[in-house]
C-alpha positions in Angstrom: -18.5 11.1 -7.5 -15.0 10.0 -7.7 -13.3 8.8 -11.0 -10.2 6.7 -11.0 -8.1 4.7 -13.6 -5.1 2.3 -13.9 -2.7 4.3 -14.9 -1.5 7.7 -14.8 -2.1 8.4 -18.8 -6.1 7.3 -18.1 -6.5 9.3 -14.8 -5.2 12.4 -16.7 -6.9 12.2 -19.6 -10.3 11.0 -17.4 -9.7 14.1 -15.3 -9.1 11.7 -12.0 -7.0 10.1 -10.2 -5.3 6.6 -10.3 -6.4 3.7 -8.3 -3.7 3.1 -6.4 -3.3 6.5 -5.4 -6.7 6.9 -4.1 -7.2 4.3 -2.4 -3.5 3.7 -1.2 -3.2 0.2 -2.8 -0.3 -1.2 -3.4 1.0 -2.9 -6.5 1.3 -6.5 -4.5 -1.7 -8.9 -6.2 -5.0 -8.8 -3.8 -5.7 -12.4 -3.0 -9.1 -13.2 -1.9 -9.5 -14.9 1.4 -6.4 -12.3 3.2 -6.4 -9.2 4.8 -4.9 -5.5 2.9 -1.4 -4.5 4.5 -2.1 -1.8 7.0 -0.9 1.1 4.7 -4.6 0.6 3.1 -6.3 1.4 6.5 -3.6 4.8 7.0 -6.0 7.2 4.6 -6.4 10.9 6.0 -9.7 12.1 7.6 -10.8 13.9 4.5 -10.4 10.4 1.8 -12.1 8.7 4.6 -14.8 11.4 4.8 -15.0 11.2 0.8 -15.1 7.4 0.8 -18.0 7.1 3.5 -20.1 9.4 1.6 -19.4 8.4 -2.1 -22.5 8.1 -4.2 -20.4 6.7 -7.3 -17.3 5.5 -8.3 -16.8 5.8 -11.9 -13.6 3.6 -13.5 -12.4 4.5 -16.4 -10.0 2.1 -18.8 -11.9 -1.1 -17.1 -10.1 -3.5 -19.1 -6.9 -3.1 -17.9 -8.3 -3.3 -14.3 -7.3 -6.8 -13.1 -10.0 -8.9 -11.1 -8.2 -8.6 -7.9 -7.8 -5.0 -7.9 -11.5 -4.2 -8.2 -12.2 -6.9 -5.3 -9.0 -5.0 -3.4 -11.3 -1.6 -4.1 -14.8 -3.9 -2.7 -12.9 -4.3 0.5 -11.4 -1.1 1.0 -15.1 0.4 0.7 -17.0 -2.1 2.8 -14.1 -1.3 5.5 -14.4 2.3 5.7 -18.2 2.7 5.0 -18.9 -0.4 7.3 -21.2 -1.7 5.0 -21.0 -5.5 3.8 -23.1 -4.8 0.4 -20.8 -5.0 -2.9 -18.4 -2.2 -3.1 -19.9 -0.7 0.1 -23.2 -0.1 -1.1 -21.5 2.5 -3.8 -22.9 3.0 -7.1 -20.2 1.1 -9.6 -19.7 2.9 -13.3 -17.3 1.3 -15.4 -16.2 2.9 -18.7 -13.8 0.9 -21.5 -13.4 -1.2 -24.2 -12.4 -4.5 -23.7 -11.0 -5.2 -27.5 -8.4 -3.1 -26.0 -5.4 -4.2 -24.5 -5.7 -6.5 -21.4 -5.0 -6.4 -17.6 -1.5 -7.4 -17.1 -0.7 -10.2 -14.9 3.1 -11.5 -14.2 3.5 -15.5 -14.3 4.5 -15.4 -10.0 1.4 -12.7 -9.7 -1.3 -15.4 -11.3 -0.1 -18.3 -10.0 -1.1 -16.8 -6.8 -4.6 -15.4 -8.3 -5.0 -18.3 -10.7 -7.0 -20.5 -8.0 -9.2 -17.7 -7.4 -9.8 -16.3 -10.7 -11.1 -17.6 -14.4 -9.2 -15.1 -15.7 -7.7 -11.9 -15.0 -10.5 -9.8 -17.0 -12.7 -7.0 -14.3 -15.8 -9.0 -14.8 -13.9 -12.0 -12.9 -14.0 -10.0 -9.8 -15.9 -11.9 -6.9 -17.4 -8.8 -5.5 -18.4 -7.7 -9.1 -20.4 -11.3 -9.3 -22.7 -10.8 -6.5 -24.2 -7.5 -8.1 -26.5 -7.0 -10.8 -25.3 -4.5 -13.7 -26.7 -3.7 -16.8 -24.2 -3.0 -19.7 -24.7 -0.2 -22.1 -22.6 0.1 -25.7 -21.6 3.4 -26.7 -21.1 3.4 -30.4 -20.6 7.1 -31.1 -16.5 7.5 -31.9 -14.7 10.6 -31.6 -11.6 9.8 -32.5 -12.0 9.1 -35.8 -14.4 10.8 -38.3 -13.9 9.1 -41.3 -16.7 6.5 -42.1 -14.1 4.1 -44.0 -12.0 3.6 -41.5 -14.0 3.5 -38.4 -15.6 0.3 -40.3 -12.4 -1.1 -40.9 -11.6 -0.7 -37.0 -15.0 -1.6 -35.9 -14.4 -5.3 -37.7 -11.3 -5.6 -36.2 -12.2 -5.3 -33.0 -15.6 -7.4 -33.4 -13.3 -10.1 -35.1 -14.8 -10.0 -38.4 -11.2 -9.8 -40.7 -11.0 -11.5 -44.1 -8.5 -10.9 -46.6 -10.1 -8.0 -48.2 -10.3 -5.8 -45.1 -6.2 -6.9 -44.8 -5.6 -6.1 -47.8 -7.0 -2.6 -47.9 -4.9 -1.8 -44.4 -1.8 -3.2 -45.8 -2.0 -0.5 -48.8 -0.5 1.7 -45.9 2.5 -0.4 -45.5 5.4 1.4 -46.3 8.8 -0.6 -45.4 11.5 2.0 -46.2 9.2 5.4 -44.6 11.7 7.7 -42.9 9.4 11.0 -42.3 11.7 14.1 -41.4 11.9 15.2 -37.3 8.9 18.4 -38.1 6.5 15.4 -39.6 5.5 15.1 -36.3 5.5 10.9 -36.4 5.2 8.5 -33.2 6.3 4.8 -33.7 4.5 2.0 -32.0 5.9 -1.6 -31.5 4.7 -4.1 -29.3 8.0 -5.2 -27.8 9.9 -2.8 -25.9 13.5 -4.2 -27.2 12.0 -3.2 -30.5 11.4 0.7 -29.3 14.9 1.1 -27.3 16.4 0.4 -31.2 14.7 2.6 -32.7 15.1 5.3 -30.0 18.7 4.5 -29.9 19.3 4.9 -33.6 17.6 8.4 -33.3 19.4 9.5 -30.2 22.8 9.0 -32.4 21.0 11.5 -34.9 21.2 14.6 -32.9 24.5 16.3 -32.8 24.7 17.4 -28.7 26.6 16.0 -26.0 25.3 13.1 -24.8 24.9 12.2 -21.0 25.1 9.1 -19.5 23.3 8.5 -16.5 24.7 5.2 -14.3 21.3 3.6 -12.2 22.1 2.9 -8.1 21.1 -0.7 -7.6 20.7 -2.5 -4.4 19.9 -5.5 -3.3 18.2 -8.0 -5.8 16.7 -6.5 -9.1 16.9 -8.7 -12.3 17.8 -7.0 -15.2 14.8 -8.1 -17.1 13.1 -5.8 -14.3 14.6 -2.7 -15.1 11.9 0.5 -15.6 14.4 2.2 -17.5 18.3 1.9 -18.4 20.8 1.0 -16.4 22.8 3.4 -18.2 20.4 6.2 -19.4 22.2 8.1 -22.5 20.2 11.2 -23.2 20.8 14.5 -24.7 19.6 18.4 -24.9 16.3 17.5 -28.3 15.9 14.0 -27.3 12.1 13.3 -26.9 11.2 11.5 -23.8 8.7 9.7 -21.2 8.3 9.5 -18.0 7.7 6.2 -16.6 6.6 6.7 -13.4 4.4 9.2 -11.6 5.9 12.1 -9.6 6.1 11.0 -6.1 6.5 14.4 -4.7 3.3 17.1 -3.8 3.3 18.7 -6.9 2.7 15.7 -9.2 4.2 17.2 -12.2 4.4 14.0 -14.6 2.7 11.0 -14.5 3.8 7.4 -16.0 3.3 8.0 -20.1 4.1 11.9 -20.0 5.9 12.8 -23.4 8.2 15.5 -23.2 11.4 17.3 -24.8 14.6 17.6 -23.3 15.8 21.8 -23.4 18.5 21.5 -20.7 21.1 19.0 -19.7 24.0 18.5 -17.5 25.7 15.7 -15.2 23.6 16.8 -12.4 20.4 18.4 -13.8 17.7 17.3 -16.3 15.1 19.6 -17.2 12.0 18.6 -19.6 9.2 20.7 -21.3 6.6 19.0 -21.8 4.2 19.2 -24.7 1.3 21.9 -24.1 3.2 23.1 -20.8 4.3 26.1 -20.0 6.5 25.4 -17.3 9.6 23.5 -17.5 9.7 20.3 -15.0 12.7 19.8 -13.3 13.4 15.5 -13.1 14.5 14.0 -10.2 15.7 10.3 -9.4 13.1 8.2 -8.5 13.0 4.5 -6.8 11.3 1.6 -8.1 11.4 -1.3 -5.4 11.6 -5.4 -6.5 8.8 -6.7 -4.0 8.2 -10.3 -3.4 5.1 -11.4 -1.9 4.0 -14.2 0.1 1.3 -15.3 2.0 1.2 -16.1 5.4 -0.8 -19.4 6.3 -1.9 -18.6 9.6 -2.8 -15.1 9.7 -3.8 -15.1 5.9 -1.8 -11.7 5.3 -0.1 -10.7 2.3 3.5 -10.1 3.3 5.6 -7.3 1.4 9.3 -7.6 1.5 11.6 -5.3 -0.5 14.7 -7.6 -2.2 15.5 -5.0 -4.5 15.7 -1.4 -5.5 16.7 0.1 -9.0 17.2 4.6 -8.6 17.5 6.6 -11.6 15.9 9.1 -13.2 12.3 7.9 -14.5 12.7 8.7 -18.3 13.0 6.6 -21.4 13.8 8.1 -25.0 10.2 8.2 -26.5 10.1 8.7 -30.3 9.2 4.9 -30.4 7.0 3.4 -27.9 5.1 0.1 -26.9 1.4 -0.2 -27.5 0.6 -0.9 -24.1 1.8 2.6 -23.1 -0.1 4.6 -26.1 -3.6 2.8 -25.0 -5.1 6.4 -24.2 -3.2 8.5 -26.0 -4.6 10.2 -29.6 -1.5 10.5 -32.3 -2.4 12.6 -36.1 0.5 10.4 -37.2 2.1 7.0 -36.2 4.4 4.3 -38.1 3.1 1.1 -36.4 5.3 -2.3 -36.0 2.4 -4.8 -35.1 3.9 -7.7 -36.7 4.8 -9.6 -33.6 2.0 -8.9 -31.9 1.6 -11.3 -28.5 -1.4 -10.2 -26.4 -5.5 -9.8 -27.3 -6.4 -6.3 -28.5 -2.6 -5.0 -29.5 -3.3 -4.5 -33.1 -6.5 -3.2 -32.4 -5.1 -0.2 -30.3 -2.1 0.2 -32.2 -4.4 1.3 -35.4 -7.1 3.0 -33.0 -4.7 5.8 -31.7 -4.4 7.5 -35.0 -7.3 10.3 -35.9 -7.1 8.6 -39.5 -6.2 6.4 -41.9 -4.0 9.3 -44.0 -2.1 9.6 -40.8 -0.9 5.9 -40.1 1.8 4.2 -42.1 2.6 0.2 -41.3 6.4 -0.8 -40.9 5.5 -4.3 -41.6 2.5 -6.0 -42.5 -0.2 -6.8 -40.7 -1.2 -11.3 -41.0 -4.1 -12.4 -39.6 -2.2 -14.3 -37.1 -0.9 -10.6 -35.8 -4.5 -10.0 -34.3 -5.2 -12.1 -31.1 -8.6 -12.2 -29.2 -9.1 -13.5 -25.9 -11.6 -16.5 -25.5 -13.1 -14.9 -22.0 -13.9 -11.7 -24.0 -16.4 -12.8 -26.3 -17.9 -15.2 -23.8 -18.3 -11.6 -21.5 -19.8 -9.7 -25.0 -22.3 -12.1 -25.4 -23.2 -11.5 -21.4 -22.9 -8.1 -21.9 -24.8 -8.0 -24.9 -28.0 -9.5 -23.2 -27.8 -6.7 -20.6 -29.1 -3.7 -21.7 -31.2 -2.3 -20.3 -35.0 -1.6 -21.9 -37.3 1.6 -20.9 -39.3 -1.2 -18.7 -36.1 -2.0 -16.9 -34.3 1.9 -16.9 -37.5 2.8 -15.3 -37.5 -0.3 -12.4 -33.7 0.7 -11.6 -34.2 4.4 -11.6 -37.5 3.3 -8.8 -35.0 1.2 -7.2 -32.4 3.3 -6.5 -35.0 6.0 -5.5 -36.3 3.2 -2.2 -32.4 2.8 -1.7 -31.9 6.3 -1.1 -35.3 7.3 0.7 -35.0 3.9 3.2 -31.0 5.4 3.8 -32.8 8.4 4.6 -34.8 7.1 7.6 -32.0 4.6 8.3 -30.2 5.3 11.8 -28.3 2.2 11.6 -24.9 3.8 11.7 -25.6 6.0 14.8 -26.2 2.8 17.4 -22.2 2.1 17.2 -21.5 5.8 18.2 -23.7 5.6 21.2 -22.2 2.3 22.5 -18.6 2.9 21.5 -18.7 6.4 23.6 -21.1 4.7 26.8 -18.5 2.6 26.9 -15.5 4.5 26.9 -16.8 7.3 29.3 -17.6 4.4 31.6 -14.2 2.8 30.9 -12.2 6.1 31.5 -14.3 8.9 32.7 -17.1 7.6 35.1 -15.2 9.4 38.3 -14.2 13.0 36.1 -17.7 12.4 33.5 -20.6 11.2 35.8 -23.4 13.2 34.8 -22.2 12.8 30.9 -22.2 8.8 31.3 -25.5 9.1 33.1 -26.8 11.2 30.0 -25.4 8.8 27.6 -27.3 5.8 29.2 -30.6 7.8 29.5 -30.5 9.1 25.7 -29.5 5.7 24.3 -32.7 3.8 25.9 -34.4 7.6 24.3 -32.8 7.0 21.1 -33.8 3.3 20.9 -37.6 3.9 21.7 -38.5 7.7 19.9 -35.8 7.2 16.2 -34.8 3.2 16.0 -38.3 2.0 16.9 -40.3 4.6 14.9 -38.2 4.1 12.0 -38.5 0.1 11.7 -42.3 1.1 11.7 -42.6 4.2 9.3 -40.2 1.6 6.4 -42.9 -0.8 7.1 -45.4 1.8 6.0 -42.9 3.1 3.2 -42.9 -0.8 2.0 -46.5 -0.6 1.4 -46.9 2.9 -0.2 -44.2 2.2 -2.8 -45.8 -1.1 -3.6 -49.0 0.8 -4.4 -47.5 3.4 -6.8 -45.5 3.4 -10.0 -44.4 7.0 -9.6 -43.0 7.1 -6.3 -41.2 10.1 -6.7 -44.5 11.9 -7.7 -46.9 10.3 -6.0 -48.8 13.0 -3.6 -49.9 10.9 -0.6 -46.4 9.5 -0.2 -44.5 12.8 -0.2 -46.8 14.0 2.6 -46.0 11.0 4.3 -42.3 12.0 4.0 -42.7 14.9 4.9 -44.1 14.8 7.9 -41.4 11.8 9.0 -38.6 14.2 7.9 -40.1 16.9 10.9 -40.3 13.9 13.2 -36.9 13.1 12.9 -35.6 16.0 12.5 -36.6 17.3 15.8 -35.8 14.2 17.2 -32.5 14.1 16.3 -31.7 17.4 17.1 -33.2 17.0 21.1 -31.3 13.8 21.4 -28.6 13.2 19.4 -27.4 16.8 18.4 -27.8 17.4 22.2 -25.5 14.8 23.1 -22.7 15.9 20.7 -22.7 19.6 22.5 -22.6 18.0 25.5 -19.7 15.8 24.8 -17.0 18.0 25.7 -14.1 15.4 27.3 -10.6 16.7 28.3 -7.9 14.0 28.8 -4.3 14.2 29.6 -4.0 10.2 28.2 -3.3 10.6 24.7 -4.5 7.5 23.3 -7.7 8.0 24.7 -8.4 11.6 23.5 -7.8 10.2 19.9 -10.0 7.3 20.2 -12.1 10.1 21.3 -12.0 12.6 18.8 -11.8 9.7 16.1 -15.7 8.8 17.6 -16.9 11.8 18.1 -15.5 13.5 14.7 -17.6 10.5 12.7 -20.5 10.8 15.1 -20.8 14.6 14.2 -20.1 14.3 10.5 -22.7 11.3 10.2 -25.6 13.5 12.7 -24.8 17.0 10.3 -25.7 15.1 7.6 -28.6 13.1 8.9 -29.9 16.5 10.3 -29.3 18.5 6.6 -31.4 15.3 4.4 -34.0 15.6 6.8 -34.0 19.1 6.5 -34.2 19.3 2.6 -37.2 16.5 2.8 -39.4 18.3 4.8 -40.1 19.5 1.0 -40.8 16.2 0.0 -37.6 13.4 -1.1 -36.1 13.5 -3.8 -32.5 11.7 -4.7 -30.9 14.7 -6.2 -31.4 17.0 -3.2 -30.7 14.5 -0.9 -27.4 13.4 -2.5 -26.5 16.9 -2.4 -27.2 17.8 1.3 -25.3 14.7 1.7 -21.9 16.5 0.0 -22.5 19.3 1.4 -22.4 18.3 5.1 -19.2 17.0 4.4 -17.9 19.9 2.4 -18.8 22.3 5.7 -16.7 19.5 7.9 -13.6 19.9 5.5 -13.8 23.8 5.5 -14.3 23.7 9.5 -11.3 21.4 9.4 -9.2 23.6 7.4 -10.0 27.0 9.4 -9.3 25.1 12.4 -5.9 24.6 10.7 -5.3 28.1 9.8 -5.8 29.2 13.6 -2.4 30.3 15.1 -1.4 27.8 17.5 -0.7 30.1 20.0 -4.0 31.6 19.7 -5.8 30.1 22.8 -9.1 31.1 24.0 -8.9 33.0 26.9 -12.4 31.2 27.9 -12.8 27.6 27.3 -16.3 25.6 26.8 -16.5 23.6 30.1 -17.4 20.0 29.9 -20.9 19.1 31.1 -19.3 17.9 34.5 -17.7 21.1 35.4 -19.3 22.9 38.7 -18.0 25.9 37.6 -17.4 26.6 34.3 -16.0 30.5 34.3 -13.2 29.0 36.7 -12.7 26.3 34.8 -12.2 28.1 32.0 -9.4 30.7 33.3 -7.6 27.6 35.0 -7.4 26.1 31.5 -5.9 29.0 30.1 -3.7 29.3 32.8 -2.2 26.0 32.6 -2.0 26.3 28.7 0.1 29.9 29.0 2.4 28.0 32.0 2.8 25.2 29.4 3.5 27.5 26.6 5.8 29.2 28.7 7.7 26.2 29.9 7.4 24.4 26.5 5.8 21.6 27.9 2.6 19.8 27.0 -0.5 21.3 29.4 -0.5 17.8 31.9 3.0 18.6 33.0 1.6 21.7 34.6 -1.4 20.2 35.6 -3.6 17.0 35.1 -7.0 17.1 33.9 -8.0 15.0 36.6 -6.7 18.0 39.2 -8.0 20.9 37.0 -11.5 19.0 37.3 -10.9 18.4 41.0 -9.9 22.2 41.5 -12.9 23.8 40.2 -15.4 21.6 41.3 -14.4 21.5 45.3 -12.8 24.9 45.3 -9.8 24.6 47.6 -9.1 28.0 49.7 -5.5 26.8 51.1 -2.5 24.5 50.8 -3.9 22.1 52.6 -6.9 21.5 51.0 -5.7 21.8 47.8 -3.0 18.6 48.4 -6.2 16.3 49.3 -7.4 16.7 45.4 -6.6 14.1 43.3 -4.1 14.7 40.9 -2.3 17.3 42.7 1.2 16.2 43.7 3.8 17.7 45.8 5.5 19.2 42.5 1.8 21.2 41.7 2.1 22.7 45.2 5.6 23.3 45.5 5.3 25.1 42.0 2.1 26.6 41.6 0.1 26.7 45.1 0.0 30.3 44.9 -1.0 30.8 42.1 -4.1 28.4 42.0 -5.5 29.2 45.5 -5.6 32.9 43.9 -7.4 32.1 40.8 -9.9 29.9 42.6 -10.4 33.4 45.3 -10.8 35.6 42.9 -13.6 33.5 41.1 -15.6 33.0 44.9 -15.6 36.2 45.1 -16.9 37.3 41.2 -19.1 34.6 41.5 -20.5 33.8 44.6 -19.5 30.3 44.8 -19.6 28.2 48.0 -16.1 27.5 48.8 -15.3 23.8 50.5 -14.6 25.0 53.9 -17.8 26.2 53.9 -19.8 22.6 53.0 
């Protein structure tokens, strides 16, 4: 399970991380119909090992999730887990309130998305319309505990106001409040000009020396585009945010991270931030003006930087906008909701205090001030035919179980390993590979006939045992019948498929090649380990909790293989190396390879300089026992011999003679 959110205040709070960041979107709209710029399809080994074995994705803060980003997410997933279902066949749970504030969508960004699109709301998204969901209210509130004015919020956001109810919230209006710095008060407005005043007029208050910090523009970037000032005046006490998250390893901050200012100079800015016990040393940051067009032919989204604004990524923060509180808690706030412009803004303004003692209104609030969104209550009255009954909890919960139990005697994603590799031993190694080609051909026609075959019939007879029960994961006759397919397969896939992965041991000088390679083969084992572990765990009979879990942990033990592997020196070479299938003689083999990796090591040079793969196959397998015999291999060069005759020709002795093999002169 992986949880994501928009922003960096709802990933930290949600305990995950943001969207963008995990599935490297970026911020450029996601317009259906044209392909993701290439830095989506650029994720490391372990994301892509997470993202093919994801059970759930759980998305917190929904309704600020525009429609195209959750299609962007439905495309990333059915790339990497090559599955064409919704969202890649993952599990979707989506957690928010959408009386909150909504997804925001720039006038250039929708009229792109507009034709595509009813609106910019989550339940808009394309891929989210071919799946059945069911919705499910949660009505227990923890922010809040007094009764009186969770009802007051509650008919807010279900649009039930009448003058009463605004009558009784305005008794907290107070136009002239001006608490002292300990109160501990946040101010909320809903226009940002409206929070730079204020945090101006209480940046003059302090009595240190202020700093001004001058913004490095390039390019164009309109002013009305600025992430912070141009000319950022702070000082040592002023109460800041950070407005972006930290770019750098560490990620100290993230985009809505309060924070006081204890040291300052014209070169160095140093926050604490509130519950921290380190101090965070702020660096500039970039923010880049993008535009974004299509292109008509290819129907790619191009990215093209016009403009870029550096400075450091703070704003004074004792006043800030509603749309950067939604997530945040406050005991005390003075809210300014009087020119309220967007659905849901009055409704999170008054939500973020714990209680009504706590909140004092700057100006009134009008019945005008509190907007609703037309496609919102036409997606409540949807939602509100949803929920699911027992009846239905029950079919969904059996549902999900078949899901699981047919992926279990599934071996549709091994068929592309076996034709992707046949074909490139045959396109690169049918001279240095023979018998490993030949073994691929025979254990493919094997694999078709004894797993594909025998698993098409055993889901026909899984069809028709599940249709005969109401208690699938209980029922007696078909947990047997599991049971006995899991030892089946099991075997099977260890004497054909596991055997073929041991036996894959390919050695190329051609570096393209060895990656697409490795990039096969490191799939290939990762998807066999964990067919071969859920196999192994239902030989007691299925069920979806153990088999999810000897899913995760397959690919746990290929991360911490990974990450040994890392560890190792690498220097530390082997002084014998596991021969290839093909090899003849594999203890020769293996001291030529190391060998040729010291003479590399020594000459800083990659191992082919010293000597091909092609000619350390051709060595061992013919055994040359002089010059002469040794130029006719392929691969071997005038260079090799002129360089290294000696030294070969007394390897390959040496190894006749602890050995007993039959030298070439002797054929």
């Amino acid at each position: 399970m992986i949880v994501v959110a928009p922003t960096g205040v709802a990933a930290i709070n949600a305990k995950g991380v943001t969207i963008h960041s995990f599935f490297q979107l970026s911020f450029a709209p996601f317009v259906p119909g044209t392909i993701l710029p290439k830095e989506c399809f650029r994720l490391n080994r372990l994301k892509i090992n997470i993202i093919r074995s994801l059970d759930m994705l759980v998305i917190d803060e929904v309704s600020m999730v525009r429609a195209d980003l959750l299609d962007a997410i439905d495309y990333v997933l059915r790339h990497y887990r090559k599955n064409e279902q919704p969202f890649g066949g993952v599990q979707l749970l989506m957690i928010g309130d959408l009386e909150q504030l909504a997804p925001v969508a720039k006038d250039d960004e929708w009229s792109m998305l507009s034709s595509h699109y009813e609106s910019p709301f989550f339940f808009n998204s394309q891929a989210l319309k071919q799946t059945a969901y069911v919705c499910i209210e949660l009505k227990k509130v923890y922010r809040q505990s007094d009764n009186h004015f969770i009802n007051m919020l509650n008919r807010i956001r279900e649009n039930k106001v009448d003058a009463a109810l605004l009558q009784e919230l305005n008794k907290r209006y107070q136009p002239k409040f001006d608490p002292d710095k300990e109160a501990g008060y946040i101010i909320l407005t809903t226009h940002n000009y409206q929070a730079q005043c204020i945090n101006d007029e209480k940046l003059a208050k302090i009595k240190e020396r202020s700093f001004v910090f001058e913004a490095t523009i390039n390019g164009n970037f309109p002013d009305y585009s600025f992430p912070t000032n141009e000319k950022l005046e702070l000082k040592k006490g002023a109460q800041v945010m950070f407005i972006k998250n930290d770019t750098s390893s560490e990620k100290r901050y993230y985009n809505g991270k309060i924070a006081l200012i204890i040291d300052i100079n014209d070169n160095r800015i140093i926050t604490l931030g509130k519950g921290d016990s380190e101090p965070i040393i702020v660096g500039k940051e970039v923010w880049s003006n993008m535009r974004y067009t299509i292109e008509p032919e290819t129907k790619e989204l191009k990215e093209e930087e016009e403009g870029s604004f550096e400075q450091y990524p703070l704003k004074t923060a004792w006043a800030i906008t509603v749309h950067k509180s939604q997530g945040l808690t406050f005991d005390k706030a003075i809210i300014d909701a009087k020119a309220s412009f967007a659905h849901g803004q009055v409704y999170v303004a008054l939500s973020r205090c714990k209680s009504l003692e706590g909140l004092v209104l700057s100006s009134p609030i009008e019945m005008r001030s509190i907007i609703r969104s037309g496609s919102i209550d036409v997606f409540n009255r949807f939602a509100g035919q949803q929920e699911p009954d027992e009846q239905l909890y029950r079919q969904l919960r059996t549902d999900y179980f078949t899901k699981m139990l047919f992926e279990q005697f599934s071996f549709d994603n091994i068929q592309p390993y076996l034709k992707t590799m046949r074909w490139l031993l045959n396109e690169y190694f049918r001279n240095l590979y023979p018998e490993l080609l030949s073994q691929y051909k025979r254990e493919e026609e094997r694999f078709r006939n004894d797993i594909v075959k025998i698993s098409e019939k055993f889901r026909s007879q899984l069809e028709q045992l599940l249709a005969k029960t109401d208690n699938p994961e209980n029922d007696a006759f078909l947990q047997e019948r599991i049971q006995k397919a899991a030892v089946y397969f099991s075997e099977k896939t260890d004497q054909i498929l596991q055997t073929l992965l041991d036996d894959s041991i390919i050695e190329t000088d051609n570096k393209e090649v060895r990656k697409r390679i490795n990039d096969v083969l490191v799939t290939f084992q990762i998807d066999v380990r964990q067919k071969r572990q859920t196999l192994e765990v239902s030989k007691g009979g299925f069920s979806v909790p153990d088999y999810l879990r000897a899913k995760s942990k397959a690919l746990i033990e290929d991360d911490e293989h990974k990450q040994k592997k890392k560890k190792k020196p690498a220097k530390d070479l082997p002084a014998k190396a596991e021969a290839p299938k093909d090899i003849l003689h594999p203890e020769l083999y293996a001291q030529l390879r190391s060998w040729r990796n010291q003479k590399a090591q020594e000459q800083n040079v990659p191992a082919y300089i010293v000597l091909s793969q092609l000619a350390l196959v051709g060595i061992t397998n013919l055994l040359p026992l002089d010059k002469i015999q040794l130029s006719h291999i392929s691969g071997v060069g005038k260079v090799t011999i002129e360089r290294y005759c000696d030294d070969i020709l007394q390897i390959v002795r040496e190894n006749i003679q602890r050995y007993g093999y039959e030298a070439i002169s002797k054929r």
